[in-house]
C-alpha positions, 0 to 999 in steps of 0.5 A: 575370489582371486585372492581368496588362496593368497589369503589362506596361504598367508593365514597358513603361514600365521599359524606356523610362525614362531617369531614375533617378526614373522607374525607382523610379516604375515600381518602386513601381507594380509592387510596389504591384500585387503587393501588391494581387494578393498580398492577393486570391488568397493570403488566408491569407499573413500580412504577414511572408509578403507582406514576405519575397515583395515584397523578394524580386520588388524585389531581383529588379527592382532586379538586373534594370535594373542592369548585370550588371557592376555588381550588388551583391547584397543580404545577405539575397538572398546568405545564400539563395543560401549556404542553397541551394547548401549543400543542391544544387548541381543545384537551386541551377543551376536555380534561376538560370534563373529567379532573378538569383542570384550564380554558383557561382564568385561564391559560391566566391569569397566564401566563401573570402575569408570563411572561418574556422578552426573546431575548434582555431582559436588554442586551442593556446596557450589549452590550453598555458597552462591546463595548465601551471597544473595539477600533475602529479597533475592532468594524467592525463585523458581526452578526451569527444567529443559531438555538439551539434546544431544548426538547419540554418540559416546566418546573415551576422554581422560579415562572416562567414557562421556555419553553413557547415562546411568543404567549404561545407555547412550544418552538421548538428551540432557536433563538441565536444571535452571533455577532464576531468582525472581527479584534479580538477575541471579541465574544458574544451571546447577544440574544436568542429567544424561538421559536415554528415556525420561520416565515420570518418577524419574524426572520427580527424583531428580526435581525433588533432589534439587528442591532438598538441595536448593530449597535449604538455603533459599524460597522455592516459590509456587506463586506471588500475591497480586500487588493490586489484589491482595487476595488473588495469587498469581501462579509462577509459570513453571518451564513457560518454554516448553509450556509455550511449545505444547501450546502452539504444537497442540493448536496446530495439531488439533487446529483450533483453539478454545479461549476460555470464558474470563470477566476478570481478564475480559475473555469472550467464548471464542474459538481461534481457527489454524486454517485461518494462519494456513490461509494467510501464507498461502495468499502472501505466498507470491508477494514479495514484500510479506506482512506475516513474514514469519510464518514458514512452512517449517511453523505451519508443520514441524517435525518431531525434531523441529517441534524441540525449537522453541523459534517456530513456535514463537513465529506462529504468535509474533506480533506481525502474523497476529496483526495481519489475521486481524487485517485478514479479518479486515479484508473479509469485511471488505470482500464481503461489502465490495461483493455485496456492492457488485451485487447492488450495482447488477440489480439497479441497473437493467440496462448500461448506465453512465453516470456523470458527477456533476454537482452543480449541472444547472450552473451556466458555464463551459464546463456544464456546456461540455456535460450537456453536449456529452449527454445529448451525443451518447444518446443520439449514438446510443440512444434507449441501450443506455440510461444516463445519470447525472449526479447532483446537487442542484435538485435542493433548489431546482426540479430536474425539468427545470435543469433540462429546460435551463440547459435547453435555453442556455445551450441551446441543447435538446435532449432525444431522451431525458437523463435521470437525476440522482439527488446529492445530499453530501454536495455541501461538504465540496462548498469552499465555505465549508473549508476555510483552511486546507481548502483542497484537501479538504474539498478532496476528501469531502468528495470522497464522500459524495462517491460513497453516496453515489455507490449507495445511491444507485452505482453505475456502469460506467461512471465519469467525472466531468467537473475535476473531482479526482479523488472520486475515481479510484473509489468508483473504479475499485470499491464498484466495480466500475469503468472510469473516465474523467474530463480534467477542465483544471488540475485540481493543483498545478506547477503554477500554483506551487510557483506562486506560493514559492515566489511569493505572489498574492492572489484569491487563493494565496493570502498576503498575509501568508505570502508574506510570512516565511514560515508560513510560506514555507509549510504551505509550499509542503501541503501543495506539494503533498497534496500534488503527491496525492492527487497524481496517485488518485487520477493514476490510479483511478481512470481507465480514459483521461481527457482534458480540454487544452495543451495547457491542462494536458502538460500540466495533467501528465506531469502531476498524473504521471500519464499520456492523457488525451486532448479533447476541445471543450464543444462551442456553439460556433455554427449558431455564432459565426452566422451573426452578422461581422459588420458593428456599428462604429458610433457605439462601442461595447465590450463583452465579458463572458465568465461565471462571477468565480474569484478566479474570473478575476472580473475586477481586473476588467473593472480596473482595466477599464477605468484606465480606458475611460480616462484615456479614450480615442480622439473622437470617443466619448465616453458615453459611447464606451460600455463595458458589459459583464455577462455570467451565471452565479451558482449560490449566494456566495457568487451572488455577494460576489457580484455586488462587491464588482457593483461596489467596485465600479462605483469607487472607480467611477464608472457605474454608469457605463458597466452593466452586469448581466446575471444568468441571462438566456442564449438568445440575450447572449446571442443577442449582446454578443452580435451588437459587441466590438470587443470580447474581454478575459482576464482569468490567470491561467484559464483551463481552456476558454469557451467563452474566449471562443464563443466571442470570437466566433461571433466575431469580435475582436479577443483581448485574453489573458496571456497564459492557460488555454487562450495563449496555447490553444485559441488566439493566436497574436503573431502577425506573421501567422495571421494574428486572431486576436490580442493578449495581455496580463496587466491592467494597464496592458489591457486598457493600452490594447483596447485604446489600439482595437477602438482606434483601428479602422473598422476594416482593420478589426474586420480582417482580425474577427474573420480570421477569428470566425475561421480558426474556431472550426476546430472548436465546433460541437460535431468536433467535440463529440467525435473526439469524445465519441471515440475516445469512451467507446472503449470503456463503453460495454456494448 
């Protein structure tokens, strides 16, 4: 308001002057004070701002002083006037009771001399002489309508106003017109329409002005004949862009869609839910890899002006969200059957079952030691809050009172209450037999199976794996719900084995006919080491507790595994053995061998070892006062067959008289055997642990093990600054050069080594083992 008398003056003296150079004076003044008052009381007005409004007020004053007759109006100030009659007339009126603007028949005037011919403006002769380049073939196309749109905005360039559609409106969108050759790659927009409000009949003139020009040269096609079914027309999509968007829009608008019944295109009556895509973005939501990656809330629920993109429209039937709502569909199925399955597993058991897979528990060997032991120990600790259950195999041959009773007189083990047995049909599918090539992959997936089966069967609880079947854990622990503990007694594979089949060595499991070759080699090296690849992710993934029985098995478990797993030593009936008497007799020598008749066993080298001795005894050792004793259990025919070769295999060496074998005896024979021996026998090549290595030398005879695996790390210790327990070797030749040495020792001499034996076995002991077991599952254990 400060200002407000300066500018009544200055307008004053506007009226007065008589000069040209007097008018722009006063001009200037006033546009200075407004400039003034523009900065002081609109601060946030940039310079722009206050440009635009200064030129506005100086048209103003300038078209003020000059006579009506007589005004040229500015461009700037004519394509405002344009801008806003085109939006309303009405406000446009009232608008020039404040401002000087042009009339409504000033700007009339000016826009029909100005005029131009949209759409099909000289396009016809273009479109005759482009199609008469085509061939006949050529000619056969279709027309595509799509709309452009456009900034609502007019403009003057070159004389002409660009921006206005016919009737003078501001133009929303252009109208184009396309027109694709069906049989080549001839393509051409040839009309564009500006349009404010596209109406129907409209849209129809214009398409059937098209079609009058286009048409005479060329074949505006509705439909094409099959190819395969001459009788059948198949229609020309007409604008499949916008047909594809109303569509999708229509699906999400409406959300669901109906296919319709076809038994030409094999349609079914099935109704496609938008809740389901709604549902999958929001469970990938957090991951951050995304299998429907495309899905956006932008797709999911466009706006008005986001519907116009034909993109959005296409992320809702890409290829990666169609293939995930299947694996969605999938992953129903699945929570469905793992529901169904926890369901199951609540119903079958009333009270905490654990379950053992065990398919070969009527087996004699250390292994079933460590599962008899484990089961007595649960009970005598738990005793009727838990039901244990032992899943085998062995219930084809044997009833499970036969199993107890047989684990009773080997072990010497008895039961406070009795465990439950769950028959095993798939057993035979882990036989070797039944893999000749691809043995361990094919015995791991097989295992598979047996889990499955204990799932249907009756799932338990707690379910742990005492016999090394890894591939089983992640299976039990994520499909039925259960806690999982494993007892590792040999890796599956092992950083040994890759070794021998890199250098070349033969043994049971490496042919020489592939050690041999280099390109067999060479892809049985890949499988190892895929497979040890696989077989670390299972047991990784698949145990809560992981236990081993040596630092040999534990090394090479947490390299393969990736873990820190836990070493509990195999239970060994040492109170029972070390009470035997130390003292042997001197005029008669046996040495005891106790290992299941397995190739890995590896009994032949004891025969060969042996043989050697024999043909060079002690001076005043006969021969007959030398004999070689093999003690094991057999599991099936197989191992069977494996004993007669070892029979045969003594007869070709000449010393069947002095060998015997002993097959699936009683503990009280083995105790027996082993309190009349003077040396304990073990040729196994990286044996896990070795219970019978430590059962003999708990009984007190003079060890001769296999320098690797369990027996070099664990059990006998050879130095004689440390007090050596017992004597190790890898050779044939090494084996019989030491037994020579232990035949020729003074009987005092093998005493000293056989009680330092009987004392370092403590730590093997059955109260030892089901501690540390005892300790380690109560933590996977629910009571």
């Amino acid at each position: 308001m400060s200002f407000f008398p300066e500018l009544s003056n200055l307008l004053f003296h506007l009226n007065c002057a008589e000069s040209n150079e007097d008018i722009e004076n006063v001009i200037t003044g006033i546009v200075n004070k407004l400039t003034t008052l523009l900065e002081e009381t609109h601060p946030l007005l940039d310079d722009d701002q206050i440009r635009n409004v200064l030129l506005m007020f100086t048209i103003q004053l300038q078209l003020a002083i000059t006579n009506r007759f007589q005004r040229r109006y500015p461009n700037q100030l004519l394509l405002f006037a344009f801008t806003v009659k085109s939006y309303s007339t009405a406000a446009y009126e009232k608008l020039s009771e404040i401002l000087i603007l042009p009339s409504v028949r000033t700007l009339q005037k000016l826009s029909a001399n100005l005029k131009i011919n949209p759409g099909l403006h000289n396009s016809d002769n273009y479109l005759y002489v482009r199609a008469s380049k085509l061939n006949s073939f050529s000619k056969n196309g279709i027309i595509c309508i799509d709309e452009i749109h456009t900034v609502q905005k007019v403009s003057f360039r070159n004389g002409k106003f660009v921006g206005l559609t016919n009737d003078g409106k501001c133009a929303k969108t252009a109208l184009a017109f396309l027109v694709k050759s069906l049989c080549s790659d001839y393509c051409d927009v040839v009309a564009l329409y500006p349009c404010s409000d596209l109406a129907a009949d409209e849209l129809f003139e214009k398409f059937h002005q098209l079609c009058k020009v286009y048409g005479s040269s060329t074949h505006l096609l509705q439909f094409i004949r099959n190819p395969f079914h001459s009788n059948d027309k198949l229609f020309l999509i007409y604008d499949n862009t916008h047909l594809l968007k109303n569509f999708i829009y229509n699906f999400i608008d409406r959300k669901s869609f109906q296919i319709p019944v076809s038994s030409y295109f094999n349609l079914k009556d099935e109704v496609i839910n938008f809740q389901k895509l709604i549902k999958l973005y929001h469970l990938e939501l957090c991951n951050p890899l995304k299998t429907a990656y495309k899905l956006t809330p932008t797709c999911l629920s466009p706006n008005s002006l986001q519907r116009t993109n034909v993109s959005h429209a296409i992320r809702i039937i890409h290829d990666s969200t169609i293939k995930d709502c299947i694996l969605m569909e999938f992953l129903f199925i699945i929570i469905v059957l793992l529901l169904i399955i926890r369901l199951w597993k609540s119903y079958v058991n009333s009270r905490i079952s654990i379950g053992f897979l065990h398919p070969y528990c009527n087996s004699g060997g250390g292994g079933e030691r460590v599962l008899w032991i484990a089961v007595k120990e649960l009970f005598l600790k738990y005793g009727d809050a838990i039901d244990i259950i032992i899943y085998t195999g062995d219930l084809n041959e044997v009833s499970s009172e036969e199993i107890l009773s047989s684990a009773s007189s080997r072990f010497n083990v008895n039961f406070k209450y009795s465990p439950r047995f769950v028959k095993l049909h798939s057993r035979s599918l882990v036989e070797p037999q039944y893999w000749p090539y691809f043995t361990l992959l094919g015995q791991s997936l097989a295992s598979i199976l047996m889990a499955f089966e204990v799932i249907l069967r009756h799932p338990p609880i707690v379910f742990f794996d005492s016999m090394g079947y890894t591939f089983t854990l992640p299976f039990m622990r994520f499909i039925a719900g259960c806690y999982v503990g494993c007892y590792v007694h040999y890796p599956t594979i092992s950083r040994d084995m890759i070794e021998v089949v890199s250098n070349s060595s033969g043994t049971y499991n490496h042919s020489k006919i592939i050690a041999s070759s280099a390109i067999l080699k060479t892809g049985k090296l890949i499988y190892y080491k895929i497979f040890a690849q696989l077989y670390g992710w299972m047991g990784k993934l698949g145990a809560h507790v992981t236990l081993v029985n040596s630092s040999w098995t534990r090394n090479h478990v947490d390299s393969i595994w990736g873990i820190k797993s836990e070493i509990v030593y195999p239970p060994c009936n040492v109170s029972h053995l070390t009470k035997l008497p130390s003292q042997r007799q001197n005029d008669f020598f046996n040495i005891l061998s106790i290992a299941q008749f397995r190739p890995e066993k590896n009994h032949a080298l004891q025969l060969e070892a042996f043989s050697r001795l024999l043909k060079n005894l002690p001076q005043g050792i006969g021969r007959d006062m030398v004999k070689l004793q093999v003690a094991g259990s057999v599991r099936h025919s197989a191992d069977e067959a494996r004993v007669q070769e070892l029979r045969k295999l003594a007869t070709c060496l000449g010393i069947e008289t002095s060998v015997e074998f002993l097959v699936n005896i009683s503990f009280e024979e083995l105790m027996t055997k082993m309190s009349q021996a003077t040396i304990g026998i073990h040729t196994m090549w990286n044996e896990h642990f070795g219970i019978g290595v430590v059962e003999m030398m708990a009984a007190g005879l003079v060890v001769l093990a296999h320098e690797s695996g369990g027996p070099s790390t664990d059990i006998v210790t050879v130095s004689p600054s440390n007090k050596r327990t017992g004597f190790l070797a890898t050779k044939a030749q090494e084996y019989a050069d030491v037994m020579f040495e232990i035949l020729k020792m003074e009987p005092c001499e093998r005493l000293i080594i056989s009680s330092r034996a009987v004392l370092s076995v403590e730590r093997f002991s059955d109260k030892h083992f089901s501690d540390s077991f005892l300790r380690n599952l109560q933590s996977i254990i629910p009571i």
